[in-house]
C-alpha positions as CSV (number, residue, x, y, z in Angstrom):
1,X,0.0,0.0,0.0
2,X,1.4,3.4,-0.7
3,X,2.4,6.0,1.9
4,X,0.1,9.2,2.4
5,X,1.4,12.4,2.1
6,X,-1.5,14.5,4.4
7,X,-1.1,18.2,3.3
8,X,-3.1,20.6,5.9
9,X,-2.9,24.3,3.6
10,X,-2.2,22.4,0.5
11,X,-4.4,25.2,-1.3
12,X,-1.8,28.3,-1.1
13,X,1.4,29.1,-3.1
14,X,3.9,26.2,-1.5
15,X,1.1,24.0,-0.8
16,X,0.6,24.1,-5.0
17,X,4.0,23.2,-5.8
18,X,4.5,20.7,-2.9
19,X,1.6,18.9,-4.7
20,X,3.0,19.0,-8.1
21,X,6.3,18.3,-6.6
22,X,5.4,15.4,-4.7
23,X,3.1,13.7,-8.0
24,X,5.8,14.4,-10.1
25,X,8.7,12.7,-8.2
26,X,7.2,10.5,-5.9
27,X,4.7,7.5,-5.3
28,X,2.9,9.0,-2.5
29,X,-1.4,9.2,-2.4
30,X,-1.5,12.8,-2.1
31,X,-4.2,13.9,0.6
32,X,-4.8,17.7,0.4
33,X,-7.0,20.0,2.9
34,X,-7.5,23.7,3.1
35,X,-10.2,26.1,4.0
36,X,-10.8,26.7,0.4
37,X,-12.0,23.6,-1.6
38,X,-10.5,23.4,-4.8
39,X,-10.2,20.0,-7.3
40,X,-7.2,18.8,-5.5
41,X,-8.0,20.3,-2.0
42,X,-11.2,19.0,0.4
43,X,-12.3,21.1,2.9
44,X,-10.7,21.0,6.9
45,X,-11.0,24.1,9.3
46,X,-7.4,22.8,11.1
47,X,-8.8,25.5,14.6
48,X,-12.0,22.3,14.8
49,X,-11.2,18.6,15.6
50,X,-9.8,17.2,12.2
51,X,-12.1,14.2,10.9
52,X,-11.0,12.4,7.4
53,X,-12.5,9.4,6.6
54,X,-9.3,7.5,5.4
55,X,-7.2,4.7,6.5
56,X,-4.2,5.5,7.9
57,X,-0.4,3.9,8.9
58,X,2.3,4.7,11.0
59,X,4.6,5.3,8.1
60,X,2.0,8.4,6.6
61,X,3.6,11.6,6.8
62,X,1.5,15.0,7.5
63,X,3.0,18.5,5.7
64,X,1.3,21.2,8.2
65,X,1.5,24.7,6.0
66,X,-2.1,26.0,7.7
67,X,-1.7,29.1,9.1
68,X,-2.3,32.7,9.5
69,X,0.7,34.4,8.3
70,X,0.3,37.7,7.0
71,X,1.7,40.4,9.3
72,X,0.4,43.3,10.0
73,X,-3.7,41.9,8.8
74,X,-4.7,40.1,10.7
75,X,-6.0,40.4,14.9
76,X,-3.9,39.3,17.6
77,X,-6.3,36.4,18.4
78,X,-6.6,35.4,14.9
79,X,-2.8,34.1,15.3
80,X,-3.3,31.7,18.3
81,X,-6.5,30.5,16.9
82,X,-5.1,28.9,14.2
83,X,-1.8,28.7,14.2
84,X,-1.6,27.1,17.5
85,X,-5.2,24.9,18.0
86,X,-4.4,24.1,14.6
87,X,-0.8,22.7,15.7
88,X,-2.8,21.1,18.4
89,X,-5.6,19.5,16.8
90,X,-2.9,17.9,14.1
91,X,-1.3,17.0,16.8
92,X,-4.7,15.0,18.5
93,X,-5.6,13.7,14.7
94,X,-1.5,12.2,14.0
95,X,-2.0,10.4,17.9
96,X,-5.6,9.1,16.8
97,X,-4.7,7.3,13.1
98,X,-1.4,6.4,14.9
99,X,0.8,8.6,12.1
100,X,4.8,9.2,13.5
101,X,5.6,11.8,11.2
102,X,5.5,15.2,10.9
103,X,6.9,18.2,8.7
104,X,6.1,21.5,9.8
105,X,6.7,24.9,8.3
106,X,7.2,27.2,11.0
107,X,9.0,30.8,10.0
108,X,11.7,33.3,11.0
109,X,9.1,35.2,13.0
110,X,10.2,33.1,16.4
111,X,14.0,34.9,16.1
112,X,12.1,37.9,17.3
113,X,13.2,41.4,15.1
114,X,17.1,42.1,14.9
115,X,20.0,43.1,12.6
116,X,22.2,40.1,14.4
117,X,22.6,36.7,12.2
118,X,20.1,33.7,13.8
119,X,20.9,30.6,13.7
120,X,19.4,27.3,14.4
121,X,20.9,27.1,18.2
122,X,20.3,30.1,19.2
123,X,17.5,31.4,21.8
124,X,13.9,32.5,19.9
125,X,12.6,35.9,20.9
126,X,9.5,36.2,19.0
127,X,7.9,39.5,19.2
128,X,5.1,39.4,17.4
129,X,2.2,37.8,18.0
130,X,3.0,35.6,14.4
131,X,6.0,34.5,16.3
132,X,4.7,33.5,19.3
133,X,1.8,31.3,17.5
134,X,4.6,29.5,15.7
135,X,7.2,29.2,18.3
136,X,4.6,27.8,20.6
137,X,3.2,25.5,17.7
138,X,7.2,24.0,17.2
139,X,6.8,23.4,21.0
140,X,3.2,21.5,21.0
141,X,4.9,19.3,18.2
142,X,8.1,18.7,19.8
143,X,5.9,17.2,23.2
144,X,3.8,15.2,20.2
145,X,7.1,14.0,19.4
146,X,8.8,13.3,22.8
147,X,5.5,11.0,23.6
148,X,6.9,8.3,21.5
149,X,10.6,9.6,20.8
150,X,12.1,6.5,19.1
151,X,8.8,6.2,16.6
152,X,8.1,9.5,15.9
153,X,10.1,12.1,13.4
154,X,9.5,15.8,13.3
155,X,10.9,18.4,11.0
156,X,10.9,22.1,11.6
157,X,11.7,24.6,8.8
158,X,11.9,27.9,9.2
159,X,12.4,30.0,5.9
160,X,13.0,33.2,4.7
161,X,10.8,34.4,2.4
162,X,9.6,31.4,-0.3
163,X,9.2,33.0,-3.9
164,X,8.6,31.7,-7.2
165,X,5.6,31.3,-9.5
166,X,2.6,31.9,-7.4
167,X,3.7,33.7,-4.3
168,X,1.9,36.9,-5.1
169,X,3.8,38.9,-1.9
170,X,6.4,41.1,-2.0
171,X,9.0,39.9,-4.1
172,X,6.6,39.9,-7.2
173,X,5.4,43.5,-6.1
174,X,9.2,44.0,-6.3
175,X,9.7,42.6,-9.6
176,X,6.5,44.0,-11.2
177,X,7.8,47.6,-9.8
178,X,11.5,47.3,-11.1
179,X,9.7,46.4,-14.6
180,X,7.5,49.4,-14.3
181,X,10.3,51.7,-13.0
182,X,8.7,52.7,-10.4
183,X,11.2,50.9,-7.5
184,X,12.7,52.8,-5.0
185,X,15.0,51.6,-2.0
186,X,12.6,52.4,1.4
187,X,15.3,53.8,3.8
188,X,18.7,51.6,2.9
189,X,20.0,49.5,0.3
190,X,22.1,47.2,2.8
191,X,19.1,45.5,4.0
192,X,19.7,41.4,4.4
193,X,16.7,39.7,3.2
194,X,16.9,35.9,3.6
195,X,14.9,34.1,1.2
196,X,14.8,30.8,-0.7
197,X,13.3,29.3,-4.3
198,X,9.6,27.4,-3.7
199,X,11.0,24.8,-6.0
200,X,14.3,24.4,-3.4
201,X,12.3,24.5,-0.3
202,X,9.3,21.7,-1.6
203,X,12.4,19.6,-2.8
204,X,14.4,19.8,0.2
205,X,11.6,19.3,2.8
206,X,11.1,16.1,1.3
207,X,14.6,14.8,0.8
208,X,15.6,16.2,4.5
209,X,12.8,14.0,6.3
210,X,13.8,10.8,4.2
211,X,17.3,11.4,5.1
212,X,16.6,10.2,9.4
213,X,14.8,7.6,11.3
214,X,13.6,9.3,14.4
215,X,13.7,12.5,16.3
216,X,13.6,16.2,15.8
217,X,15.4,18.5,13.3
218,X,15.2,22.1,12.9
219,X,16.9,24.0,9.8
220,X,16.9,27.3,8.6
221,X,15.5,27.5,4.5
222,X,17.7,30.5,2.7
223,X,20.7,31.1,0.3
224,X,24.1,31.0,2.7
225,X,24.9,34.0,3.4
226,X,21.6,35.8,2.6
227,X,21.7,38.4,0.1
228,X,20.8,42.2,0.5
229,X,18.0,44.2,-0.9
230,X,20.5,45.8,-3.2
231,X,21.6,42.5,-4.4
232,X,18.1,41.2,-5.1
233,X,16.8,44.2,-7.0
234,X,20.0,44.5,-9.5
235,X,19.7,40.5,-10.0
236,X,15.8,41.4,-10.9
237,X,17.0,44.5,-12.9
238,X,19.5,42.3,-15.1
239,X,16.5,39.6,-15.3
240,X,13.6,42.1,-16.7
241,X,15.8,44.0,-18.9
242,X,16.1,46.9,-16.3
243,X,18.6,50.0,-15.5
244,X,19.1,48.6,-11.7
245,X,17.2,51.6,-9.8
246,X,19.4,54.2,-7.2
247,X,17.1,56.0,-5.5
248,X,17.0,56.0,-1.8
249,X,13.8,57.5,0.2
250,X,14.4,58.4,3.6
251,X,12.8,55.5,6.0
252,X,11.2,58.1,8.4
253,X,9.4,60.0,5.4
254,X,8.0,56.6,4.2
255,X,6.8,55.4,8.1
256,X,5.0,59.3,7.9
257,X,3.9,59.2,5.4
258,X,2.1,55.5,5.1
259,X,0.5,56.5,8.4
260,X,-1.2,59.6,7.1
261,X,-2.7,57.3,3.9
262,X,-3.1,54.5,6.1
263,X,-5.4,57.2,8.5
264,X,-7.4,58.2,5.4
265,X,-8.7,54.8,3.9
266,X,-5.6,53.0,2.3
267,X,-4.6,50.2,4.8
268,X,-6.9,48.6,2.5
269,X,-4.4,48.8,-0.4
270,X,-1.7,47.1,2.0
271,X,-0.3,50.8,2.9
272,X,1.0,50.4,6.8
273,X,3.8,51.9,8.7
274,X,4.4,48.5,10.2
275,X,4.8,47.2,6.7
276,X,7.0,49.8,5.6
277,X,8.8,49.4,8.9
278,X,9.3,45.6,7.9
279,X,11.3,46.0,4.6
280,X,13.6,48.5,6.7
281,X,14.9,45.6,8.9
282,X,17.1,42.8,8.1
283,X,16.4,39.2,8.2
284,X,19.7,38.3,8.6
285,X,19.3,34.1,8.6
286,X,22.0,31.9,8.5
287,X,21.8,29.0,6.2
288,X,24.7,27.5,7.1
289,X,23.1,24.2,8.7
290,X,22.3,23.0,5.5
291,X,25.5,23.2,3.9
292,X,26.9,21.6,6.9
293,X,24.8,18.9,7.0
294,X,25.4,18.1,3.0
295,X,21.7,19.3,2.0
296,X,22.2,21.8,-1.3
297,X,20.1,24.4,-3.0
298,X,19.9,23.7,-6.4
299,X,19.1,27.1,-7.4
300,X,21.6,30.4,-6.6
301,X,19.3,33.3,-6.7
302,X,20.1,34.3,-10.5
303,X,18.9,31.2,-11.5
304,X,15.9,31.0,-9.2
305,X,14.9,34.2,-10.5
306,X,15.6,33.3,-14.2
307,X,13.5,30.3,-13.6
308,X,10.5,31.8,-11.9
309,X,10.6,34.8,-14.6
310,X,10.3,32.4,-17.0
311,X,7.5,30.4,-15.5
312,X,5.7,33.8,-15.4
313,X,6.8,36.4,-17.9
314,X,5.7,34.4,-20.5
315,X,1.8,33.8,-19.4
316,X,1.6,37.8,-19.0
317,X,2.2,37.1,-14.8
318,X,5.1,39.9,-14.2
C-alpha cells in the first residue's frame, strides 16, 4: 500500500508546488485539505477537531503549511487561533490514526526582530504575536514528538521568504515595480533579506525527512549568506531587462507618510507603517546548517529568478 502524504494548507502558493512536486517525483497518495476547496484540495478548518475518513499507517507523513501568516492583517487572536489549536488539533488527529511523522513549516518570526545573524541554536525571541503562534506550535509538536521519541520524526523549517511562480507577496510586487520603473529603496540599500526558491524548499523538505529515522530537526531554508535588498533588486534589474534603480527614500518619510494614507482609507491597499517598517529591517538568517549537513540548494538566486521569470513572464504574470 502506498504511503500518504496529508497536506493541511495544501491550497496556497507552496502547498501548489509541494503537490505537483510530490506527483511528479514520488509515489505517494496525495491527501490535500484547506479552507478553500479546490479539485485537488477538500475542505478542513485545522482550529476544529480534524475528521477524514481514510485509513491511515504509521509510516504516513502530514505536511502542516495551515496558518495565519500575513503580518500586520490580521487580529492578535486570529494568530493563536489557528496557528496554535491548529498545531494542536494535528497533533490529536496524528495520535488518533497512529501517524509518527511530521513536517512543519514554521517561520523566521520566532527569532524575534534584529539586525544580528540567527541561527538554528540560538535562543527564539519572537515578538510578534505571528512569532509566538509559531514558536509555541514547534513546541506543541516537539511534546507530540517526545510522547513516543524513538517512533516518531519531526521536521521544523523555518524559511525566509519562499518566492517563485505563485507567491503573489512582496518579491513579485518588487519585480513588477523594477519592470515598471517605479522601485525605489525604502530607507537603505544594505538590507539582508533571507529568502529561498519554492521549488528548493518543496524539494528539500522532502529529501531532509527521508534522510533520518527518528527524532527532531530544525533547519533554517535561505541562500548561505543571505543576500541584501540591493543585491536582489540588481539580479531582478538584469532579469527584466532593467537600468538597476538608485534611489533611496528616507525611512522616516516613508513610516510618515504610510500612516497619514493608512489614517485616510488606504490600509486597504496594503499601505501600513508596520509594513513599511518591515522592509527596513534585516532578516539576517544563516543557512549554514544545511551546507553543513550536506543538504544543497539547487538554485543560486540568478537562477531561481531566471526560472521563476520564465515560469511567469511568458503567461503575462510579471
Amino acid at each position: 500500500m502506498r504511503k500518504n502524504i496529508i497536506i493541511f494548507g495544501g491550497a496556497g502558493f507552496i502547498g501548489t508546488h509541494l503537490k505537483n512536486y510530490l506527483k511528479e517525483t514520488t509515489d505517494y497518495n496525495v491527501l490535500s485539505f484547506d479552507l478553500i476547496k479546490t479539485e485537488t484540495d477538500n475542505f478542513i478548518d485545522v482550529r476544529n477537531k480534524i475528521e477524514i475518513n481514510h485509513t491511515f499507517s504509521s509510516d504516513d507523513i502530514i505536511f502542516i503549511l495551515a496558518a495565519i501568516h500575513r503580518t500586520p492583517g490580521h487580529k492578535d487572536y486570529e494568530y493563536f487561533e489557528t496557528n496554535i489549536k491548529g498545531a494542536e488539533n494535528i497533533c490529536a488527529f496524528a495520535e488518533e490514526h497512529g501517524i509518527n511523522n511530521i513536517i512543519f513549516t514554521s517561520s523566521i518570526a520566532p527569532y524575534g526582530t534584529s539586525e544580528d545573524l540567527k541561527s538554528e541554536d540560538m535562543l527564539p525571541t519572537p515578538n510578534t504575536p505571528y512569532g509566538i503562534s509559531k514558536l509555541t506550535a514547534e513546541y506543541i509538536q516537539r511534546i507530540w514528538q517526545a510522547k513516543q521519541k524513538e517512533q516518531r520524526k519531526l521536521l521544523i523549517i523555518r524559511a525566509g521568504v519562499v518566492f517563485g511562480k505563485g507567491e503573489n507577496g512582496n518579491n513579485t510586487r518588487l519585480f513588477k515595480s523594477i519592470k515598471g520603473n517605479a522601485f525605489f529603496y525604502p530607507g537603505r540599500k544594505d538590507t539582508i533579506k533571507a529568502s529561498v526558491y519554492v521549488k528548493d524548499f518543496v524539494r528539500l523538505a522532502i529529501e531532509i525527512f527521508n534522510s533520518y529515522n527518528n527524532g527532531v530537526r530544525l533547519y533554517n531554508f535561505t541562500y548561505c549568506p543571505a543576500y541584501s535588498i540591493e543585491q536582489i533588486v540588481e539580479s531582478m534589474s538584469e532579469i527584466a531587462g532593467k537600468k538597476p534603480p538608485k534611489l533611496v527614500i528616507n525611512g522616516s518619510l516613508l513610516k510618515f507618510a504610510a500612516a497619514v494614507l493608512g489614517f485616510i482609507g488606504f490600509k486597504k491597499l496594503g499601505i501600513h507603517p508596520d509594513r513599511v517598517k518591515k522592509l527596513m529591517i534585516s532578516t539576517n538568517i544563516d543557512g549554514h546548517k544545511l551546507i553543513e549537513d550536506n543538504f544543497s540548494l539547487q538554485y543560486d538566486l540568478k537562477s531561481a529568478l531566471n526560472d521563476w521569470y520564465a515560469d511567469c513572464d511568458q503567461k503575462g504574470l510579471f
